[in-house]
ROTORMI-339930 format. One record per atom (N, C-alpha, C): z, y, x. Coordinates in steps of 0.2 Angstrom, whole numbers, plus 5000, padded with zeros to 4 digits. Layout:
// ROTORMI-339930
ZYX...
END
This chain:
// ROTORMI-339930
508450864626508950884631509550894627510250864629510950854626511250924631511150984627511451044633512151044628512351034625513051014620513650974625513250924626513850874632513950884639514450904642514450904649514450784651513950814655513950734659514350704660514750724664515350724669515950674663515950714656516250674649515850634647515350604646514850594643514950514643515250464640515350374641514650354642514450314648513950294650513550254644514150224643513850174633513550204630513250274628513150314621512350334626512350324632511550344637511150314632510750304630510150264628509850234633509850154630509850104634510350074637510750094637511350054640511850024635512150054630512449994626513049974629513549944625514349934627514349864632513649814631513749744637513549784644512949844644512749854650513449914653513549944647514150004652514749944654514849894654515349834656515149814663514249824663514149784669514149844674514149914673514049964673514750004678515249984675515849984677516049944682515749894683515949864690515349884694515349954693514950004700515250044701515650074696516050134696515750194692515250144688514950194682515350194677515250264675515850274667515550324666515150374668514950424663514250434664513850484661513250494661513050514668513650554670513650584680513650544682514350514683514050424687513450404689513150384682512550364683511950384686511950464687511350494689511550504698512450514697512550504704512650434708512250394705512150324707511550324711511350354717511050364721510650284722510050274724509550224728509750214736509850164736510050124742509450144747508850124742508350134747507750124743507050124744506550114742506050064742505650054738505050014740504650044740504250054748503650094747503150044747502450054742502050024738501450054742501350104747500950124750500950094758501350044760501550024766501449944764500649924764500449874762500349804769500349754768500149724773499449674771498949634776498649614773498749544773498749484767499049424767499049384773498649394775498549344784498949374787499149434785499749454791500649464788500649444782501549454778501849394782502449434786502649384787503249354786503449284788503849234784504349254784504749254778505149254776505649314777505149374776505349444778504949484772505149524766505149574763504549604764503949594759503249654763502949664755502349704755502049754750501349734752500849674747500349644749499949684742499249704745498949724737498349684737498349664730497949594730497649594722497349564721496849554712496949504708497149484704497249424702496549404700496549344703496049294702496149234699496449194697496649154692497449164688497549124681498149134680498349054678498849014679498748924680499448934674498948854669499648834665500148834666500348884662501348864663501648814662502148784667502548724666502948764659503248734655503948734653504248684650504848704656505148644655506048644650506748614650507248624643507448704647507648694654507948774655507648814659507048794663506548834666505748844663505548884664504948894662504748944670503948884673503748924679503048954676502848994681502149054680501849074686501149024686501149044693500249074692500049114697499549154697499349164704498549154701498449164712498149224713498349254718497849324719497549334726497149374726496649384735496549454736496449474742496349524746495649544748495249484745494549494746494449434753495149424756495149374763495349304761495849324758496349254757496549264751497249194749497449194743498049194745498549214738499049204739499449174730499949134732500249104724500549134723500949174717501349224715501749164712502149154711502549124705503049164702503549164697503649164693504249114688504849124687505449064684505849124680505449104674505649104666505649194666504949214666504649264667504149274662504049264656503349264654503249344653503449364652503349454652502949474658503349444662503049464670502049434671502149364670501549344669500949364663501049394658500849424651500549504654500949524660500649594664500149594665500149534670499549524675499049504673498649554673497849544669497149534676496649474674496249454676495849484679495749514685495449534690495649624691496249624689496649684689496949684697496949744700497349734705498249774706498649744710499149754712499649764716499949794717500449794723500949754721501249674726501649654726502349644729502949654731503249654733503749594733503949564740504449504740504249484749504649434746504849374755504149334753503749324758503249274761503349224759503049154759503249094761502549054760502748974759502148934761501748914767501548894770501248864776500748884775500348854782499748894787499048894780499048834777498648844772498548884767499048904764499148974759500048994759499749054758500649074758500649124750501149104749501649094743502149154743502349174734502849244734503049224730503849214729504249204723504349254719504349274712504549314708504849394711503949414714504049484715504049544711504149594712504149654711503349674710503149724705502449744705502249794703501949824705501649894700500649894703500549914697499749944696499549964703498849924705498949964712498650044711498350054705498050154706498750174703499450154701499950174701499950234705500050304703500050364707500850384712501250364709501950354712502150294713502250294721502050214723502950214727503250264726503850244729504550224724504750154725505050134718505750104721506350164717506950144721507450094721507850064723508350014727508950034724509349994719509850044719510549974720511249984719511649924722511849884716511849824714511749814710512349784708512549744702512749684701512649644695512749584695512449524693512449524683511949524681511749544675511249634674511249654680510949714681510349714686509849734683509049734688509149804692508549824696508649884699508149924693507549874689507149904682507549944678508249894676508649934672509049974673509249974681509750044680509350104680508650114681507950154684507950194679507850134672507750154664508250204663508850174662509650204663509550284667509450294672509550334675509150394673508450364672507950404668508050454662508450394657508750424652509350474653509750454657510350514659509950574660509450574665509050634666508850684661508450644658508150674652508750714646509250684646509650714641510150754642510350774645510750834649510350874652510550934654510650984658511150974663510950984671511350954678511351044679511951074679512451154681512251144690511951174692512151184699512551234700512951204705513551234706513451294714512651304715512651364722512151404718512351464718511951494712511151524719510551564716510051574722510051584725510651654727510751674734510851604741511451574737511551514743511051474743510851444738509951404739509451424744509551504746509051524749509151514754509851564756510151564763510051484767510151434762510351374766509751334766509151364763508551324760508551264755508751254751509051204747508751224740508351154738508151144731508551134729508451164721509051154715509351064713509751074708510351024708509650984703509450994698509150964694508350924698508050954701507550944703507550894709508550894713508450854718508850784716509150804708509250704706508750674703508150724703507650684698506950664704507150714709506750674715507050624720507650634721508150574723507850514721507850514714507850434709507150424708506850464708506150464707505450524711505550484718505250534723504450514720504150574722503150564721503050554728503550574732503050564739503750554744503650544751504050554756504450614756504350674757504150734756504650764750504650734744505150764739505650714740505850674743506350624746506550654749506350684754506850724761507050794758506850814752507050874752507750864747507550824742508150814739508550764743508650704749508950704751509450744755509050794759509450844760509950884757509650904752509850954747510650914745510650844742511250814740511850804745511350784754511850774758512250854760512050884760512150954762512750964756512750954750513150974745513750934746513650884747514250814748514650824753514150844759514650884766515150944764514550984762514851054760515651044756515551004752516150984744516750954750516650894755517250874759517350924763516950984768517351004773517551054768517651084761517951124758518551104756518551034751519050994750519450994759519250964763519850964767520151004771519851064771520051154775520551174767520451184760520951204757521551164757521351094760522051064760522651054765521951094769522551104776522851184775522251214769522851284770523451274765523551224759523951204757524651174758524351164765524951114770525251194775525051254773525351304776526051324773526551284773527351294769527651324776528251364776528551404781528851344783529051344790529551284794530051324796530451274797531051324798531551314806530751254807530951244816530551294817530851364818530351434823530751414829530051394833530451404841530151464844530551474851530451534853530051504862529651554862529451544871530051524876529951464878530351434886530151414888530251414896529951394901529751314902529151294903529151194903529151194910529551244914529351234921529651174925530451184920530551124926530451074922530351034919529950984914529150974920528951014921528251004928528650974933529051024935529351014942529550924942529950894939530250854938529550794937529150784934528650744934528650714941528450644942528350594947527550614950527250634943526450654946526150704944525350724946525150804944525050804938525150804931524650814924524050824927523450804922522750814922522850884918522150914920521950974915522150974908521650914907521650914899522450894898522850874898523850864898523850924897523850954901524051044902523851084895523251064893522851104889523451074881523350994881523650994875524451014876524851004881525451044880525451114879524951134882524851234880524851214870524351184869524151174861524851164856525151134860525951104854526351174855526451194863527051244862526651294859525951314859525851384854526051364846525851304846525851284837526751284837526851264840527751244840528051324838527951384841528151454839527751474833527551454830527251474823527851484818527751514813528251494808527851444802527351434805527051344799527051304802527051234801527351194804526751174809526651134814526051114819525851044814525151034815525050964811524550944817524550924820523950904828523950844828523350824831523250744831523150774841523350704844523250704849523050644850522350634853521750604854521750594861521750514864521750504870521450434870521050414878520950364877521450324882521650264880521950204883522250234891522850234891523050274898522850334901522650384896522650474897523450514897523750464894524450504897524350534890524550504884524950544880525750544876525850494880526650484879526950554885526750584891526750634894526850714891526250714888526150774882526750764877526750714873527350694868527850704873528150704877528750724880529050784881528350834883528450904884528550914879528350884873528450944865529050914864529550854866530050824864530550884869530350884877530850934881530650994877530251044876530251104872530451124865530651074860530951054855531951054858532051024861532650994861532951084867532451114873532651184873532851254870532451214865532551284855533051254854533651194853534151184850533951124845533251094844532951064838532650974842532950924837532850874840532250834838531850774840531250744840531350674837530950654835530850594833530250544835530150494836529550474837529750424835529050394830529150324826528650274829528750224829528150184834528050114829527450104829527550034822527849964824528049934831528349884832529049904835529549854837529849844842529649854847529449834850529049824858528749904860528449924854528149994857528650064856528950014852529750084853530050074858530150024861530650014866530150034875529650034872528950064878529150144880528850154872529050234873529850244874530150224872530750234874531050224882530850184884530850184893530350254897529950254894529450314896529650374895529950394890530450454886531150484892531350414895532050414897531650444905531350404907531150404913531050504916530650534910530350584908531050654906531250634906531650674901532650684900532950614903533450604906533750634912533450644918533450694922533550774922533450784916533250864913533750864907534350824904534950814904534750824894534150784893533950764885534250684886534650704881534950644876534550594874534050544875533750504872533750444869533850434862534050354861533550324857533450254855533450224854533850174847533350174840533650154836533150094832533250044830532849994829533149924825532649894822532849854816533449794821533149764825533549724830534149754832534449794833535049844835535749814831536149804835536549774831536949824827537349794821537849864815537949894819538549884824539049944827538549984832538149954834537549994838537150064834536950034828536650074825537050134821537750104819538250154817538250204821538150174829538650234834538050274836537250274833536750284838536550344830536850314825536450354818537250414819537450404821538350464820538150524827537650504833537650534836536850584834536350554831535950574827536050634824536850614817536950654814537250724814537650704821538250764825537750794830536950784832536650824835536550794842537250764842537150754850536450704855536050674850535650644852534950684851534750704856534150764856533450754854533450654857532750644857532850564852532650544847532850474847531950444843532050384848531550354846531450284843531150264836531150194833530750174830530850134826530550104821530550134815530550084809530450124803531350124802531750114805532650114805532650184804532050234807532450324806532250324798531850304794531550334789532350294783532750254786533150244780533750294778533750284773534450324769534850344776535250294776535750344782535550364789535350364790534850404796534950464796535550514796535150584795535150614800534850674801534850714806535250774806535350814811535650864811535150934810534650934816533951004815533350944817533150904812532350894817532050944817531850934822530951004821530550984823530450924826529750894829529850794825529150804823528950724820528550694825528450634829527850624831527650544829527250524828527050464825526550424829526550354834526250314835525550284832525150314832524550254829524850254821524650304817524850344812524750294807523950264808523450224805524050164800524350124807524850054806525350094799525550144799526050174792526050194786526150194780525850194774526150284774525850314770525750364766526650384765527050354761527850354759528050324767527950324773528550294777528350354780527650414782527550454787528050504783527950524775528250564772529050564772529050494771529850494771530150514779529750514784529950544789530050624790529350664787529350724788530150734785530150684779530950734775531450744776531750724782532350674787532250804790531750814790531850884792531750944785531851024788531251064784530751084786530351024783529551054787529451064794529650994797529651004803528851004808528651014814528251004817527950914818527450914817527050844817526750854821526650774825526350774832525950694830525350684830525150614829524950584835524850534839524750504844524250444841523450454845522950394841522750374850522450304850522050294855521250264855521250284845520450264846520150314844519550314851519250364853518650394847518550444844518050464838517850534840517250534841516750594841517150654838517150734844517550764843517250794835516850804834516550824828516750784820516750724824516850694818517650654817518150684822518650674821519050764817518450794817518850844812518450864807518150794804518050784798518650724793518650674799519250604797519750664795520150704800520650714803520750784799520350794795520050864793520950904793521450884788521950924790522250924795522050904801522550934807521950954813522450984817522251034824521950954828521650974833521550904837521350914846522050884849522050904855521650834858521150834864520850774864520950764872521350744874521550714882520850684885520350674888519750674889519750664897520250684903520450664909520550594909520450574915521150514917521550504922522250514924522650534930522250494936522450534939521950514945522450454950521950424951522250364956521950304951521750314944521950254939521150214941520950124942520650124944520150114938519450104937519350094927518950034928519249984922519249914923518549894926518449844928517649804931517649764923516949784922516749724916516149684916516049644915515649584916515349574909514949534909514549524902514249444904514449394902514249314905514249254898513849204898513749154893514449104895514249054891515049004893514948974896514248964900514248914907514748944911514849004911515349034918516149004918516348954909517048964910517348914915517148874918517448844923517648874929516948924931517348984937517749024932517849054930518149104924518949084925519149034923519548974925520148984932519648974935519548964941519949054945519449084944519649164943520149184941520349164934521349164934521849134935521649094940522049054942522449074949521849104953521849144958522449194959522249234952522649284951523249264949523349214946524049184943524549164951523949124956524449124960524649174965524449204964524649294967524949334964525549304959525749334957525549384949525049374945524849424942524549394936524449404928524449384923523649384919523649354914522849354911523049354903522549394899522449394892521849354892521749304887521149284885521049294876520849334874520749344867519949304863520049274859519749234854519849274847519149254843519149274838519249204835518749194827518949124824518249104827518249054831517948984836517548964831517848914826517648864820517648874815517048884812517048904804517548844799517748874797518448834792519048824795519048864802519848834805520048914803520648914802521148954801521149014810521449074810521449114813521849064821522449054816522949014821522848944823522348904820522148844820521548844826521148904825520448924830521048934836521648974838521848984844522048924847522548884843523048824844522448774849521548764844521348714848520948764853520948814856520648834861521248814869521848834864522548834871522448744872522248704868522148644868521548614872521048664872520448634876520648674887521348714884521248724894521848654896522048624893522348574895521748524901521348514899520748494902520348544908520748574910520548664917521048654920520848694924521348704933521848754929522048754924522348794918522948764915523048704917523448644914524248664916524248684921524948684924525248754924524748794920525048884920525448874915525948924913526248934906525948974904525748964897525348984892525548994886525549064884525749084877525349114870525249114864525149094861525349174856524849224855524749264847524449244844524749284836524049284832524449294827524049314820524149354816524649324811524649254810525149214805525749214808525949234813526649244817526949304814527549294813528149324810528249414816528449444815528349514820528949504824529449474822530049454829529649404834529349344830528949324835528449344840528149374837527449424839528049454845528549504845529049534848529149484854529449444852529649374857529049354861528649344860528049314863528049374869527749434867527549484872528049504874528649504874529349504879529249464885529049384884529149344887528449364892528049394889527449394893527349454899527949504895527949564900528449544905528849504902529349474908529149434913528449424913528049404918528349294916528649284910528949214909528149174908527649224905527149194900526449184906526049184909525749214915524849214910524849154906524149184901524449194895524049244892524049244883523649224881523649184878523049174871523049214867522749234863522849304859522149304853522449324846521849334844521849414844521549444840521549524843522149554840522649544838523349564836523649594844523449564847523849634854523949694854524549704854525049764851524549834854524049874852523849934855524349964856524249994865524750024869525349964872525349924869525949884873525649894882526149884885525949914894526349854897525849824899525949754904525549774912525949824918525349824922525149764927525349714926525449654928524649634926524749604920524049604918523449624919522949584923522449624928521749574926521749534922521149484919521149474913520649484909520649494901519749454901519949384897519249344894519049364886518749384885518549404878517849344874518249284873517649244869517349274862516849254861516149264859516249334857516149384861516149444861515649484859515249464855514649474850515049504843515549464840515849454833516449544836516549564840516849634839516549704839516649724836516249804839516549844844516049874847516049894852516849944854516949984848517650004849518149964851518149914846518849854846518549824854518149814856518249774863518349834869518249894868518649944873519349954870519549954863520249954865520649874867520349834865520749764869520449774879520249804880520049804887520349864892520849884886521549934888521949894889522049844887522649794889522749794897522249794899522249784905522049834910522349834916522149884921522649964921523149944918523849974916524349994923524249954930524549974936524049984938524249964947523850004953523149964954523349854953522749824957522249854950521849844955520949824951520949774945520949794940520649744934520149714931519849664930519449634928519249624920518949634918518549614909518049574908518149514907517349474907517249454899516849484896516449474890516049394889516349374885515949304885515549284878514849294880514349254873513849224875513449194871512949154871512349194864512749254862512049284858511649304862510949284862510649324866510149374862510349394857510049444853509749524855509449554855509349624857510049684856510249664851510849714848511449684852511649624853512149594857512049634863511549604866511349634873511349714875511249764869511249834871511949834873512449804868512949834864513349814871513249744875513649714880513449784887512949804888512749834892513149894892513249934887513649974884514349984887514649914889515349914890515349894897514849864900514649834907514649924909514349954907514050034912514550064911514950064905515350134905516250124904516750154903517250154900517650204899517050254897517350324893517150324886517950294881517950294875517750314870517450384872517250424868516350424866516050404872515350374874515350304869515750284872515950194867515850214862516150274856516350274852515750304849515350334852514650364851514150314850514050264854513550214852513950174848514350154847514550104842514350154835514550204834514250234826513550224827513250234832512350254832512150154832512550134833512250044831512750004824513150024824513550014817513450044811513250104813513550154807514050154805514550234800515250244801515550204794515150174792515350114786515750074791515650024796515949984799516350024803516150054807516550114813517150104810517250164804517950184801518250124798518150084793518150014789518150074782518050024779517950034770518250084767518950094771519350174769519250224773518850214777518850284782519350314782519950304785520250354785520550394780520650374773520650414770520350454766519550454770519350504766518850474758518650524754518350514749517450444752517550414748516950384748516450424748515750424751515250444749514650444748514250464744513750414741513150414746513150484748512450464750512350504758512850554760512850574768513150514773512950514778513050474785513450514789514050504791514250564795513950544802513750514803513450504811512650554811512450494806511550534806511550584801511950614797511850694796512350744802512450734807513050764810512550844810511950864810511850934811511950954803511750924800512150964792512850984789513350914794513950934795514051004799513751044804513851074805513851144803513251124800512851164795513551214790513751154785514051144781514851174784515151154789515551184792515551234790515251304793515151374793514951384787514751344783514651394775515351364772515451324773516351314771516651354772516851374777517351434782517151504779516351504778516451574775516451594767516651544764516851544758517651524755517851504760518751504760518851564761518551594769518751664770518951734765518551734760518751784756518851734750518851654751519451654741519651554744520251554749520751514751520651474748520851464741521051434736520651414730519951444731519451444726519751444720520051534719520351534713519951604711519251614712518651654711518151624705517951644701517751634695517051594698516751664702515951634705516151564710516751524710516851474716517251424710517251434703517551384699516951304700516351294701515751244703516151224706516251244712516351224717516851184718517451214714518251184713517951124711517751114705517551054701517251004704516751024711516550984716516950934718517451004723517950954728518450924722518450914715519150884712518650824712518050804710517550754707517650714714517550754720517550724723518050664727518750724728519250714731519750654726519450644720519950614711519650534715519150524719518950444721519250444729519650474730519950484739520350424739520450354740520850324743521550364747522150354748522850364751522550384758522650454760522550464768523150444771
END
């Protein structure tokens, strides 16, 4: 045992067994230290005790056969291969093992010895066949042998070896001393990496599976709660209680509840003296450009003016119609500033900025530059936060001092697990839908329908009314723009021929992207072609028919937010899903979107069939990778972990307590791998 070296310092190169060619191949896992490597977690296992009998392995599917060798057959060898092939039985049947450039493996296997094998099936009804499997002793007493991720020049034998020896040589510090172990039921730090990587049974699997997941949770929601108490800097926009009443009064229609709740939410954070940091969570037409208003009127009755940034043209000039509509009336100043804007425009709209006289001004990324100044911001609000880099939100908060942030998202994530992502901010969640609105028709069909399909938009075109047809890539090796071009080129040949027909997608320059949905909103375009780059949020109520080709290839989120495109006015809108998977997962997942169109619901089955690896994409948001908890399928540990978080800030904020020094070193270990939130 190396109690001399902390892990954590320790070059993965000096392990025994690994050596400066393996710590090379080692690094491109993200291994560098002795830690690394023990926190190099198993993907999964091969259980050795979940055997099948060879009449029944089936083809070309991963199974665990236990069998005796009963012959071993001359080896070929030939200049770069050498084959090894052995037959073994069940006592029923036979089976080939083979073997390519293996003799170690073949030299194992001893003459009427028996063993567990592991691999893919193969061979025909005569004998079936296993290519270069996996094998342990079948009276091997530890029959469960882990999976770990590999890459090329790396075995899962050799990292095992590897791992074993980090084990061995250190002392692993837990970081919860007994008391907490008990309260929380949790086996020790050392005991749960050496059953992690090396379980005897199912049994010591789950306890040290636990035990890890519960620490990783606990180390994020700590990491993300001291960091939202470090975001506690004083603001110097203090507002004081006024009335929103004629801000109601004045409204065209009643607010929903939940509207009501999250404007309560902004004006209590807005009278604070820390700034508000709140994400507002709505799904597709909940009305939160309405909310954003009231906090923009409430703001601008303290003396204090608003900003909202919006990542295109088109959805600035949206929200800025919706803002004026709102707010105009009740004698706010609203403007309008954007890259498009001509000089003397921008000169005369940034001078009115600066001298105050503009109460509410709403743009692009034109507010974040140099001469842009303000007079008093005190409220920040940000469109689909996601679309802007880390330096363009910041460089906005500083246009103020520590002003109020308001975030605006429309994809919908589990309340719980949205104050995990979202960990630093309050979260107001819009969850109503104004009433009259009606919720789209959706349809699930193969492509024999598209000639009625066709037919169907046509109808609507002649009455006046618009259709989106979004496509993913059609033909493997066409380009994104190449797969739309020959789609817009196959309705030449449809009752489709004589509509005007426009044309997104993601190689188009963003004035064009601009232009194109201008055109479309101005009713000039009556179908879009589209691949999924449709502006989220852009408001066409015109728009009443959305075709979604081979709608298998989206998840389930991404086909409820393009299926907001539409159904934006009064008529009834239509969604027709179009595939030819007929798969069991396809078909839940269409059903899914056929019964329901409560985003939240959406957002719920789409983790529990994706899992939050795809859900979130590869960044999550922000947050720290993680090795080994699932935020979906741990969500009771998350909670768990919640309150023993909370109650460990509570008496030391800052974890600058000597007994909470572990734990600090947790959240740095952990948070030092955070990608840019």
């Amino acid at each position: 045992m190396n109690n001399n070296n902390n892990p954590a310092d320790f070059p993965a190169c000096f392990v025994k067994g690994v050596g400066e060619k393996r710590a090379k191949l080692l690094q491109k896992l993200g291994i560098n230290t002795a830690m690394d490597l023990v926190m190099h977690y198993p993907r999964g296992y091969i259980d050795f005790n979940d055997t099948v009998p060879i009449c029944d392995a089936p083809y070309d599917e991963s199974c665990v056969i236990r069998a005796k060798v009963s012959r071993k057959l001359s080896p070929y060898r030939g200049g770069r291969i050498s084959i090894f092939k052995v037959i073994v039985t069940d006592s029923k049947d036979d089976m080939l093992i083979t073997f390519f450039n293996s003799e170690y493996s073949f030299k194992r296997l001893m003459l009427d010895q028996e063993y567990c094998f592991y691999g893919k099936a193969a061979g025909d009804f005569l004998r079936k066949e296993m290519n270069s499997p996996i094998f342990i002793d079948a009276d091997e007493p530890v029959k469960l042998l882990p999976r770990y991720r590999l890459t090329e020049g790396l075995s899962h034998n050799v990292i095992s070896s590897c791992v074993k020896n980090a084990l061995q040589s250190f002392s692993y510090e837990d970081c919860f001393d007994n008391g907490f172990l008990k309260e929380y039921g949790l086996i020790g730090y050392s005991d749960a990496l050496r059953m992690i990587h090396f379980p005897k049974t199912k049994a010591e699997y789950n306890l040290a599976k636990h035990r890890l997941t519960f620490e990783e949770l606990f180390t994020l929601q700590i990491g993300l709660k001291s960091l939202k108490n470090k975001k506690l800097k004083l603001t110097s926009s203090d507002m004081k209680e006024k009335s929103l009443q004629p801000y109601y009064d004045s409204l065209p229609f009643t607010p929903t509840n939940a509207q009501k709740r999250a404007i309560d939410d902004c004006v209590k954070d807005m009278q604070r003296n820390v700034p508000m940091n709140r994400l507002l969570q709505g799904d597709v037409g909940s009305g939160k450009t309405a909310v954003a208003a009231a906090a923009c009127y409430f703001a601008a009755i303290n003396g204090y003016q608003s900003t909202l940034m919006a990542p295109t043209e088109i959805l600035a000039k949206q929200h800025y119609d919706t803002l004026c509509s709102f707010l105009s009336p009740l004698g706010i100043n609203v403007q309008l500033l954007t890259g498009s804007a001509t000089a003397a425009e921008k000169k005369k709209i940034r001078l009115q900025i600066a001298d105050g006289y503009a109460d509410v001004i709403v743009g692009t990324q034109a507010l974040i530059q140099k001469n842009t100044q303000f007079l008093n911001l005190g409220l920040v609000i940000t469109d689909e936060q996601h679309r802007f880099g880390v330096e363009q939100r910041a460089a906005l908060n500083e246009k103020g001092d520590n002003p109020h942030t308001l975030i605006m998202s429309a994809t919908p994530i589990p309340r719980t697990l949205g104050m995990i992502i979202y960990g630093d901010l309050d979260i107001s969640i819009l969850d109503e839908m104004p009433k009259g609105r009606l919720p789209v028709k959706t349809y699930a069909v193969d492509t024999s329908y598209h000639e009625r399909l066709y037919r169907f938009i046509l109808k609507y075109v002649q009455n006046g009314f618009q259709a989106y047809i979004v496509c993913p890539l059609i033909d493997e090796g066409l380009s994104e723009k190449a797969s739309a071009i020959k789609y817009i080129e196959g309705l030449s040949d449809t009752c489709l021929k004589d509509v005007p027909i426009g044309l997104l997608h993601g190689k188009m320059k963003q004035a064009e992207k601009d232009k194109t949905m201008q055109a479309f909103k101005s009713n000039e375009i009556k179908v879009l072609v589209s691949t999924t780059v449709i502006e989220v949020g852009v408001d066409v109520p015109n728009a009443v028919v959305m075709l979604i080709e081979n709608a298998e290839q989206f998840g389930l989120s991404q086909l409820h937010q393009l299926r907001g495109r539409v159904g934006r006015g009064k008529e009834q809108a239509h969604c027709v899903l179009i595939t030819d998977n007929n798969s069991k997962y396809t078909k839940q997942r269409m059903d899914t979107m056929v019964r329901t169109s409560d985003g939240f619901e959406i957002a719920n089955e789409d983790l529990k069939l994706r899992g939050p690896g795809d859900f979130f994409g590869s960044r999550q948001h922000g947050l720290p990778p993680l090795r080994i908890a699932d935020l979906y399928a741990d969500l009771d540990i998350l909670k768990i972990t919640e309150k023993a978080a909370d109650k460990i800030l509570k008496s030391d904020p800052q974890l600058e307590k000597t007994e909470n020094s572990s734990i600090k070193l947790l959240v740095q270990r952990l948070f030092d791998n955070a990608p840019d939130a």
